[in-house]
C-alpha positions, 0 to 999 in steps of 0.5 A: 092942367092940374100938373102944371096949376100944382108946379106952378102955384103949390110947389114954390111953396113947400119948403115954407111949408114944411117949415111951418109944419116943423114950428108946430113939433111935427116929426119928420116922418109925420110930415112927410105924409102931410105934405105928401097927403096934400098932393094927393088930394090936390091930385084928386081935384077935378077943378083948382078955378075956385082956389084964389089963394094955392098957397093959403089952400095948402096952409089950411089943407096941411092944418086940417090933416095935422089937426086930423092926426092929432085928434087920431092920437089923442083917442084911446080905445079901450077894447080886450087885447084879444081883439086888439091882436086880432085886428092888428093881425088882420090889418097888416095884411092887404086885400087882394084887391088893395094888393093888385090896386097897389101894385098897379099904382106902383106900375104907373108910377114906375111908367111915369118915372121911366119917361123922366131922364136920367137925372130928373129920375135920379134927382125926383127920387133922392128928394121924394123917397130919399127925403134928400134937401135940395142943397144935399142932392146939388152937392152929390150930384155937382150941379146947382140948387137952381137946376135941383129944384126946377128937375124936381118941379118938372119931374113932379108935374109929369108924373101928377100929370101921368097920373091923373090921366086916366088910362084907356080902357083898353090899356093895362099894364104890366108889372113891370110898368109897361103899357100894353094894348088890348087888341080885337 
């Protein structure tokens, strides 16, 4: 299962990571989207067999986006303000399409979320979208950076792993992130 691979062989490593991405002048917010880049594209795996080092993997993945990003702001467009307005303009809006994608995704994860107890949710969101160390959220919450650290890796295995589940054909699901069954 790639939940589990990614738990397993990728998440003990993400602090060292983000380390390592921190030596090399990345903001925070850039880094952030790095490392979470890196989950993402580990979740589009279909097979991790061919992987003999999940940690030198990661490095080199975190490399080539940094490397990738880098290149992107080094490039100066010479184009009229007139175009630039507009295609600022027409690029802060989504599609349709993406909007419904999105919120879609959104309801996934929120479904995801909601199978997570109390704290793992609580735990899983103070580090994912607060950005919370480890260290701080054990403090707030009173319990151990050992116990911190195992919820987020469980709680993160369960919601890739939601995730990269396809849902059934005849399932969709609600904005408020419940699952319905179409029937005939």
């Amino acid at each position: 299962m790639l939940a589990e691979w990614v738990g397993r062989e990728i998440l003990p490593h993400e602090r060292d990571l983000r380390v390592w991405l921190r030596r090399r002048l990345v903001v925070s917010e850039d880094l952030e989207d790095i490392v979470q880049e890196c989950y993402c594209r580990l979740a589009q795996l279909s097979d991790v067999s061919h992987i003999t080092s999940p940690r030198a993997y990661v490095f080199v993945m975190a490399r080539n986006l940094l490397n990738t990003q880098r290149k992107r702001t080094r490039v100066v467009r010479i184009e009229s303000m007139s175009d630039a307005l507009a295609e600022t303009l027409e690029s802060d809006l989504p599609s349709p399409e993406r909007a419904v994608a999105a919120r879609h995704e959104l309801a996934r994860v929120r479904a995801a979320l909601a199978k997570l107890s109390e704290r793992a949710q609580r735990i899983f969101v103070m580090r994912r979208v607060d950005g919370l160390s480890q260290k701080h959220i054990a403090h707030t919450l009173g319990i151990s950076e050992t116990i911190v650290e195992n919820e987020a890796s469980r709680s993160l295995r369960a919601i890739l792993k939601t995730l990269t589940d396809p849902p059934a054909e005849n399932d969709f699901l609600l904005p408020n992130g419940e699952t319905r069954v179409r029937s005939r």
